[in-house]
N, C-alpha and C positions, 0 to 999 in steps of 0.2 A: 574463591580466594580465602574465604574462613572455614570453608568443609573441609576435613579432617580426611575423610575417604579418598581413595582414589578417584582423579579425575578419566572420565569416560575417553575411547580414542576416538581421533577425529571419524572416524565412520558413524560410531554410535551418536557424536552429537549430530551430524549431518542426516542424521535419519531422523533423531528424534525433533530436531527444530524444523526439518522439512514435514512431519506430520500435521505439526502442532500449527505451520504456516498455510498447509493445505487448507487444513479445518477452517484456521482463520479467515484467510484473505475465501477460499470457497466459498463460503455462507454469506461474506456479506459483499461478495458480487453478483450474489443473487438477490440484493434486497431491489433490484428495478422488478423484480417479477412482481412485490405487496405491493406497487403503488398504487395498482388500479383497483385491486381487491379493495384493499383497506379501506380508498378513498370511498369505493361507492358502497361500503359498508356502512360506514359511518356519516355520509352524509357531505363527504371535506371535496374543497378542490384540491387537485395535484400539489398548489404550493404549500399545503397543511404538511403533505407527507415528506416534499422535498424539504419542508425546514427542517423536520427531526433528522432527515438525513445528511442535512446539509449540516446541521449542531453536533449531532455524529463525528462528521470527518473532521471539524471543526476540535472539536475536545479531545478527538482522537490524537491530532498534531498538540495540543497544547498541554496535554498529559505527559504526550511522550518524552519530552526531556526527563520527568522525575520519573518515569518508570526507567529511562536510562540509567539514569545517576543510581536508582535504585539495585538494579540490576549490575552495575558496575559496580555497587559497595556492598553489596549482602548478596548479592549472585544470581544470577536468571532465572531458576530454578523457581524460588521464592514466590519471586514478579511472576512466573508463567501460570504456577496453580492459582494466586490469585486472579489472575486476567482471565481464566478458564471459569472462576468460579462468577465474576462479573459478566461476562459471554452468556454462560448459560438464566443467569438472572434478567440480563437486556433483552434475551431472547420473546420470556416468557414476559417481561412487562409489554411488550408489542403484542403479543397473544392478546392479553387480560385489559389492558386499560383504552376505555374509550373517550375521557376527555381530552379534547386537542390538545391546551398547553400544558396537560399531566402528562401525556402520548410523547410529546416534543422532547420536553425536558428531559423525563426519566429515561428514555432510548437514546436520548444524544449523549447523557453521564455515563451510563451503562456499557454501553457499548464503545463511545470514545475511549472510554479506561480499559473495556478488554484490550479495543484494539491494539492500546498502546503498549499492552503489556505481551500481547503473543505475537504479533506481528512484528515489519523487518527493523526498527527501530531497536525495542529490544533482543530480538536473539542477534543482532547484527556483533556486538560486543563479544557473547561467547565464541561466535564461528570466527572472528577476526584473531582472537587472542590464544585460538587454539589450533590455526592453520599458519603454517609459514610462509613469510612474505611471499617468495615465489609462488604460493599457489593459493594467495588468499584472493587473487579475483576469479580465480575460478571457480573457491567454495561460496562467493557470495553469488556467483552465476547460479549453484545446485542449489542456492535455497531460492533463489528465484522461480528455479524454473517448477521446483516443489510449489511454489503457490500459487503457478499457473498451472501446473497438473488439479490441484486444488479448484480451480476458477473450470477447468475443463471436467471435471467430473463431477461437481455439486453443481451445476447448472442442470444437467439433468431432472437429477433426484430430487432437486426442490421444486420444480415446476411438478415430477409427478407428485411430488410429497402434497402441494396444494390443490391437485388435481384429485386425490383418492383421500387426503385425510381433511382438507377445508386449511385454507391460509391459517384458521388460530392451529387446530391441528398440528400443520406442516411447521410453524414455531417452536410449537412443546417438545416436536420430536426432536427438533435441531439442536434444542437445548439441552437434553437429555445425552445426547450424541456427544455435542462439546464437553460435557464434562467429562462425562463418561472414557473418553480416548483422549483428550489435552493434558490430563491431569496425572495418569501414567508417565506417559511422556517426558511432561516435563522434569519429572522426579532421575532423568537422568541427562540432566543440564547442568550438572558439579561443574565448578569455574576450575579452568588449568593454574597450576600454580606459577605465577612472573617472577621471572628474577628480576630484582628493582635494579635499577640504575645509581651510580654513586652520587652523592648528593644529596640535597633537598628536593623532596617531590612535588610537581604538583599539584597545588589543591581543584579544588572545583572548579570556584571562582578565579582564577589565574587560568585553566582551560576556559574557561566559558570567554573571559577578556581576552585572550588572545586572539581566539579564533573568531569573534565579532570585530577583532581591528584589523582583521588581516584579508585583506578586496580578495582574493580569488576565491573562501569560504561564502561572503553575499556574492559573488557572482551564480555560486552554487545555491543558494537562496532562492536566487531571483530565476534559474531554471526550474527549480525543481515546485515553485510553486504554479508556474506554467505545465508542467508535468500533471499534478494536481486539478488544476482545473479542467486538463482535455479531457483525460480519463474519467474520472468520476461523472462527470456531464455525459457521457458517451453510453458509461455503464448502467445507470441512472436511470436516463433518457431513453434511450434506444430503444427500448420494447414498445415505448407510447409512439414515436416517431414514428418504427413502422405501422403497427394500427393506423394512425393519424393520415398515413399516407397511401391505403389503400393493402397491405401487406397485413391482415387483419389475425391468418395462420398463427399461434402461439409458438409454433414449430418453430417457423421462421427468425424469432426472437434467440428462441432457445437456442438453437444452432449456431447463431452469429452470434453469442456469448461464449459458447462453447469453442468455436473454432478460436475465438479471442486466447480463450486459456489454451488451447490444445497447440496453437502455432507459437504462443508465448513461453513453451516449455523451451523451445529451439531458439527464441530470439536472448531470453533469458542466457541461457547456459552459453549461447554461440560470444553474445555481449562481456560474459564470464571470462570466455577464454580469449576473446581478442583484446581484453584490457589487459592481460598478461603480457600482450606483446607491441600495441601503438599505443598513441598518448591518446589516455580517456578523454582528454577536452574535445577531440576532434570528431572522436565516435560519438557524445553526447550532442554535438550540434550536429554532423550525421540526422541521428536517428530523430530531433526535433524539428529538421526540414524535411523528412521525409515523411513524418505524420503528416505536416502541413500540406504537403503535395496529395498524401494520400485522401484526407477531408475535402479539400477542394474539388479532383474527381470523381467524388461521390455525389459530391452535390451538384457537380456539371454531368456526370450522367445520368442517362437514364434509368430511375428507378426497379430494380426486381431481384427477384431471390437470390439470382445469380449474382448481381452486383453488392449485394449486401454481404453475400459469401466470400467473393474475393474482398471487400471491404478489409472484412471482419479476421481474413488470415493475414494480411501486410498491416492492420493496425495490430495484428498478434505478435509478430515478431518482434513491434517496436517499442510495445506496453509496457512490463516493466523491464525491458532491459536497457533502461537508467538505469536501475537501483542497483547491482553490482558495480555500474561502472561510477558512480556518485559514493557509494561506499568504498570504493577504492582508493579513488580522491581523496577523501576523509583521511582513512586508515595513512594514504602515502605520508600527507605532510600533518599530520599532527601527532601518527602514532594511535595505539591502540587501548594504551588506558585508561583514558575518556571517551570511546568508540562511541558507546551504546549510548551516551549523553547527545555528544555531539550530533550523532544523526539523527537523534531525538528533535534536534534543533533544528535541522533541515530538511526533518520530514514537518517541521511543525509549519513552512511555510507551504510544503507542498499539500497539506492538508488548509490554510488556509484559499490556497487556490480552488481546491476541490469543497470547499463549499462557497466559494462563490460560483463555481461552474454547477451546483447542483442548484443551489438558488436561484441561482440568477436564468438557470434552466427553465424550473418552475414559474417561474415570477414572470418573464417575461411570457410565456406560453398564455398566460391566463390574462396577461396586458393585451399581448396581440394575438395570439388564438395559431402561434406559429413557432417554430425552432430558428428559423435561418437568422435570425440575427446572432445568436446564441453561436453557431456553428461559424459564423464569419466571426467571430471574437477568438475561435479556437484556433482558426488559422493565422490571421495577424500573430497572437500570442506566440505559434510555434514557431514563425519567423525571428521574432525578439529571442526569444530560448538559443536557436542557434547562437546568434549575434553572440550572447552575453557568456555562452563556454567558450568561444573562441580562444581569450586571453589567460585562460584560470592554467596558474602556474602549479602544475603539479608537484613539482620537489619538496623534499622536508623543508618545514620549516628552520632555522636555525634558531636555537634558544644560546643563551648564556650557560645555563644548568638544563639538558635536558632531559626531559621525563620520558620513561619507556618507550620505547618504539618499538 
């Protein structure tokens, strides 16, 4: 909006925000593989490490409105190198520091603030205001499906990274990495220039009050923080579960994260393209009854490698392909020049669910010595999720003076 330069075509930003999303959301779908390292390095139970991760996703969501706002007023760009340059910092504090509540804190600041700056919060803004309507849930599908390609291919490399270089190791690299490729990148995330609307515009606060008084925005709230708590508990969790439950192979782990990101490239992008064409509220409760069906027969059948694979590809398709169709939502009825705020604000509840799904993960496991309570909360919840898209009215809003759409 204030760069002077040409702005990039939509290809060039759809590459460079899918890189920069890969790196991002990659790396820290892999932070279930440190939990057992760390923990038995240091001395901690699992709920030592699920707090910083749970504070993590926690600061993650509660950043991201002013990495939004930031990003919608001085440009993405900005916001990405410095999210790259805190990523690679959060990194190496998890390497280096061994006291618990220095460990907690400085990884939950660190890395909450990268997230919020490279992840789909902020580039959600540039790809909305640089794709045209008709084809903007399909570009939020390709960046989706970029951070599942991301989630499918850093699951790997970070289990061998801690296998050949040692968990602090396998940190330093990761950090080195992030900056090293986020930060190119980013530098080619120039905002498109908006023709403004006649009128008065407007401001922050006038977006931020509308869109909290207006029910079908908290309806999207109130899914997208059940969104939050399945996932992150799942991603988390998972690796100790299987151990815990006889499935001891790291392999095993590794794969059934992998297959997550690798089927969520398809659910992603497929979610992209059918919200161009039905009403997102109905695929949003869709795709929240079908997690819950899917968790439930997991845990009514019988455990093994096989089932953890089929598992691990139907919870792939359904992972994040919310997030195009909740950003579509957004974008319909509010418009696109508050984007990257706005969704700031509702990933902020989705990130408070995913740290009560990683806490509360933890926390109970060390209370009772077991997940199934933890996992019957995840299915209840995706029942409510359904319910609460049902009614979310997707049409513009209608303003008096309205601002850009």
């Amino acid at each position: 909006m204030q760069d002077h330069a040409p702005a990039p075509s939509l290809k060039t930003i759809l590459l460079a925000t899918g890189v920069i999303l890969t790196l991002a959301m990659g790396v820290r779908h892999g932070f279930g593989f440190w939990l057992q390292p760390i923990s038995q390095a240091h001395g901690w139970t699992r709920e030592t490490y699920s707090l910083a991760q749970a504070l993590q996703n926690l600061l993650w969501g509660a950043f991201g409105p002013f990495a939004g706002m930031a990003a919608d007023r001085w440009g993405t760009m900005r916001v990405a190198i410095f999210g790259a340059l805190l990523y690679a910092a959060g990194l190496a504090w998890m390497a280096l520091v061994a006291q618990p509540a220095a460990f907690v804190v400085g990884s939950g600041v660190l890395l909450g603030g990268a997230l919020a700056c490279t992840a789909f919060g902020a580039m959600s803004g540039i790809i909305g205001r640089s794709t045209p309507e008709a084809k903007r849930s399909w570009a939020f599908g390709i960046s989706g499906a970029a951070s599942s390609f991301g989630q499918f291919m850093m699951m790997p490399i970070e289990q061998q990274l801690i296998a050949s270089a040692g968990w602090q190791g396998a940190l330093m690299v990761l950090a080195a990495v992030v900056a090293l490729l986020m930060i190119p990148m980013a530098l080619f995330l120039r905002e498109p220039k908006l023709a403004r609307a006649a009128g008065p515009q407007q401001s922050i606060m006038e977006a931020v009050g509308e869109a909290f008084r207006y029910r079908p925005f908290l309806l999207l709230l109130t899914g997208y923080f059940v969104c939050g708590f399945q996932l992150v508990f799942i991603g988390v969790h998972m690796p100790a579960y299987l151990k815990d439950k006889g499935l001891a192979d790291p392999k095993i782990a590794v794969t059934a994260l992998a297959l997550i990101g690798l089927f969520n490239i398809f659910g992603s992008y497929l979610a992209g393209r059918l919200g161009g064409r039905l009403p997102k509220r109905y695929l949003l409760s869709t795709i929240y009854l079908a997690r819950a069906g899917a968790i439930a027969l997991f845990l009514l059948l019988p455990l093994s490698a096989t089932s953890v694979y089929v598992f691990s590809a139907v919870m792939g398709l359904l992972w994040l392909s919310t997030v195009p169709l909740t950003n579509g939502v957004i974008a319909g009825i509010f418009g696109v020049r508050h984007l990257s705020m706005l969704s700031g604000f509702v990933f902020f509840s989705h990130q408070v669910g995913s740290f009560l799904g990683v806490w509360l993960g933890g926390y109970l496991y060390t209370l009772q010595g077991s997940y199934s309570t933890v996992w019957l909360i995840t299915i209840g919840l995706g029942v409510v999720a359904a319910l609460v898209n049902l009614p979310i009215n997707e049409k513009p809003i209608v303003r008096a003076q309205p601002a850009l759409a």
